[in-house]
N, C-alpha and C positions, 0 to 999 in steps of 0.2 A: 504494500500500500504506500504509493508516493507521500512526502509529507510537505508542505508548503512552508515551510519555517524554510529558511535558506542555512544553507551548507548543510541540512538535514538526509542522510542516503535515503533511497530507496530501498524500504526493508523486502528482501526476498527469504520468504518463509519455506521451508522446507522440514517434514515430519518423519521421522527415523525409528518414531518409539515403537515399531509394530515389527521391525527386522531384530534377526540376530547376526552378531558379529559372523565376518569382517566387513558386511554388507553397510551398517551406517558409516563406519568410517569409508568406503568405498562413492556413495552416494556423495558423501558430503564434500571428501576430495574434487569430484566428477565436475559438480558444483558450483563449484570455488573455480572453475575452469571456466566457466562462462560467466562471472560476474562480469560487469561493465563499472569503469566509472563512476561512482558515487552510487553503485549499493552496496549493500551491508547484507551478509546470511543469516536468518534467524532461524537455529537450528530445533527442533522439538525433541529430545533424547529423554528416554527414560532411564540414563544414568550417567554419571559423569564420565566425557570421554579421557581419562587422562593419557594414554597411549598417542592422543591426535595432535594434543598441544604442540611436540614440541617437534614436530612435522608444520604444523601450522607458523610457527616461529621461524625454522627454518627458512620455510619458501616465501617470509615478509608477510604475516601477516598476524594482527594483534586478535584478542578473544577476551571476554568477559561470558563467566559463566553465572548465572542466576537458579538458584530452586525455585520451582514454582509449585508447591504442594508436594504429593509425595508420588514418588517415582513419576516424577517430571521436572524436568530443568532445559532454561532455553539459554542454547550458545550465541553469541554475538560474536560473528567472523567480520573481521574487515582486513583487509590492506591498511600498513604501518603508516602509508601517505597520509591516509582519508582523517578527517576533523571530527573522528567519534574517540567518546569515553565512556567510561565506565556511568554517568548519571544518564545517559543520552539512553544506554541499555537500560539502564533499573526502571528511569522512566517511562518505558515501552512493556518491560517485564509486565512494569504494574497495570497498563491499559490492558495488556492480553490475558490478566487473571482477573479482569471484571466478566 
């Protein structure tokens, strides 16, 4: 869903919680291959990926992870460029758990 605030990404959602490994992390790699320019991945995992992170660091790019109830947590991938942080996620976290 585009956001109108400026320099705000384009959050691209994407839901993982229904696979078993190595498939989310495969998906979500895949993914991360076709962002564009000023979006952002909003990943839906039902557990925390730590294996991903530091693959995702590697290849430039930041993550904030959020719990969102139980056995759910949303990732926020971006490129190390892009003008997101970590309140830019929580405050997204929280519209998507109303």
């Amino acid at each position: 869903m585009p956001h109108s605030a400026t320099n705000c990404p384009d959050i691209i959602p994407i839901d993982v919680s229904e696979f078993e490994p190595p498939e989310p992390m495969e998906r979500i790699l895949a993914r991360l291959q076709q962002l564009h320019a000023g979006q952002l991945l909003r990943v839906r995992h039902r557990r925390e990926p730590f294996p991903l992170y530091p693959m995702l660091e590697q290849a430039g790019y930041k993550h904030c992870c959020i719990p969102s109830g139980t056995e759910v947590f949303l990732i926020y991938i971006w490129p190390q460029s892009a003008p997101v942080n970590e309140a830019f996620c929580r405050t997204d976290a929280a519209g998507e758990a109303r």
